[in-house]
C-alpha positions, -999 to +999 in steps of 0.1 A: +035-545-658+038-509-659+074-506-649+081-530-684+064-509-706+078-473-684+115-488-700+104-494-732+089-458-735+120-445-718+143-462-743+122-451-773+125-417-762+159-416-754+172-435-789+147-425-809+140-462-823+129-494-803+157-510-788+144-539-768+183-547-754+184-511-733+153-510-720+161-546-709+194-533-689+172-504-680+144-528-665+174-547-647+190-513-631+152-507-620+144-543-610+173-562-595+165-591-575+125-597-599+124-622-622+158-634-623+154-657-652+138-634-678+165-624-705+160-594-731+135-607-756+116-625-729+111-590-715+098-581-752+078-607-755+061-596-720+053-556-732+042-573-765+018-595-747+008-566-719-005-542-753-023-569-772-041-586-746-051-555-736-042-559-699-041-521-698-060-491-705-051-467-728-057-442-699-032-459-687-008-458-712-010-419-716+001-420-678+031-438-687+039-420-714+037-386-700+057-400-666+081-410-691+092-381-712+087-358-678+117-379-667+138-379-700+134-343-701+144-334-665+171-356-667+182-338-702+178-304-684+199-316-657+226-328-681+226-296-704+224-273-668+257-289-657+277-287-690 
């Protein structure tokens, strides 16, 4: 549950926008062998389901939000250290 909405956030971040079709491949890279016959809106679907049923706090949303951009911008320092 968290790990879905963790690549959404991600992918907003990254692009700027909501792109459900990259944080789908980004949710695949991170999730292999789970769920093997959930496609890209399916996966959409799921984070859209997880926020309006309320299945997590907003505590808990914060959390994975600040995980998040921690990650984009370590990963941007990295990439702008080794250029």
């Amino acid at each position: 549950m968290k790990n879905v909405l963790w690549c959404f956030m991600y992918i907003k971040e990254k692009t700027l926008g909501e792109n459900y079709k990259e944080a789908y491949k980004l949710w695949r890279e991170r999730n292999p062998m789970t769920r093997m016959n959930i496609d890209a809106k399916a996966l959409l679907n799921q984070k859209n389901y997880i926020l309006k049923a309320e299945g997590i706090t907003a505590v808990e949303i914060d959390v994975i939000k600040r995980n998040c951009l921690h990650n984009f911008y370590f990963i941007l320092q990295i990439i702008l250290i080794s250029t």
